[in-house]
N, C-alpha and C positions, 0 to 999 in steps of 0.2 A: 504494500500500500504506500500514497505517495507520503511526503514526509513535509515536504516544503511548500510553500505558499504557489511557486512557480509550477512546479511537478501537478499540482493539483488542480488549479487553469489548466494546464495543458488536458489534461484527463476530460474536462471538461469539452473543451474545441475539440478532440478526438469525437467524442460522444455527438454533438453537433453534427459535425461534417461528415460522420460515418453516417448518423439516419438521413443526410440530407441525399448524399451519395446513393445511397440504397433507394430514396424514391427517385431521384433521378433514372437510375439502371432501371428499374420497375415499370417507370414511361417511356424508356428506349422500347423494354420489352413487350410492351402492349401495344406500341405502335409498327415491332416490327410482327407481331404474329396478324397483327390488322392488315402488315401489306402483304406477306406472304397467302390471306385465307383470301385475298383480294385477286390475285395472283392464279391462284387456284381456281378460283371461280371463273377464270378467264375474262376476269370485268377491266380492262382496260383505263375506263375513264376514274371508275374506284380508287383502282392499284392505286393511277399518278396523284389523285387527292389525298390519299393514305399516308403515300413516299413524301408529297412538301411538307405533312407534319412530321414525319420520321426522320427526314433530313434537318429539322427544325432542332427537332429534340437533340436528336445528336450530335450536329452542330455546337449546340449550348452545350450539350455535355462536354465533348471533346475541351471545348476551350476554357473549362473548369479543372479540366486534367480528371474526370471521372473516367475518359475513355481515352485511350490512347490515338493516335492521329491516323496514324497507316490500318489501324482497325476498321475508325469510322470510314474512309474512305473506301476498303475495303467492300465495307456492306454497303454502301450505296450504291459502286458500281453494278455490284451483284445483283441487286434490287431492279436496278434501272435495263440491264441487261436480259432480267428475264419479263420485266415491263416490256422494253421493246421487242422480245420474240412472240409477245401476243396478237 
């Protein structure tokens, strides 16, 4: 346990930016099963409504440093790639 005034702030801002983190991940995650069942459905104009909020989300994530860069970019491509084989 922490001991010092400093130690136990920090504990604090851990606790903060870990629940904040975890809803962040949670809205990536809802937004990317929302484009993928979009995807699925073969609904075209869906999917690309789906992908401007998921690229939204992720976006903001990434630039919080919740996601890593070459990640986010990653799944967009992929998103958009199988958007446009529809």
């Amino acid at each position: 346990m922490a001991n010092n005034k400093s130690s136990k702030k920090r504990i604090r801002q851990t606790e903060r930016r870990t629940l904040r983190n975890r809803m962040t991940k949670s809205a990536v995650r809802t937004a990317m099963k929302k484009v993928s069942s979009a995807i699925a459905e073969r609904d075209k104009d869906g999917a690309l409504a789906q992908f401007k909020i998921f690229e939204k989300l992720i976006d903001t994530a990434e630039g919080k440093g919740v996601f890593h860069s070459n990640m986010a970019a990653r799944k967009k491509s992929r998103f958009m790639k199988q958007i446009n084989r529809i």
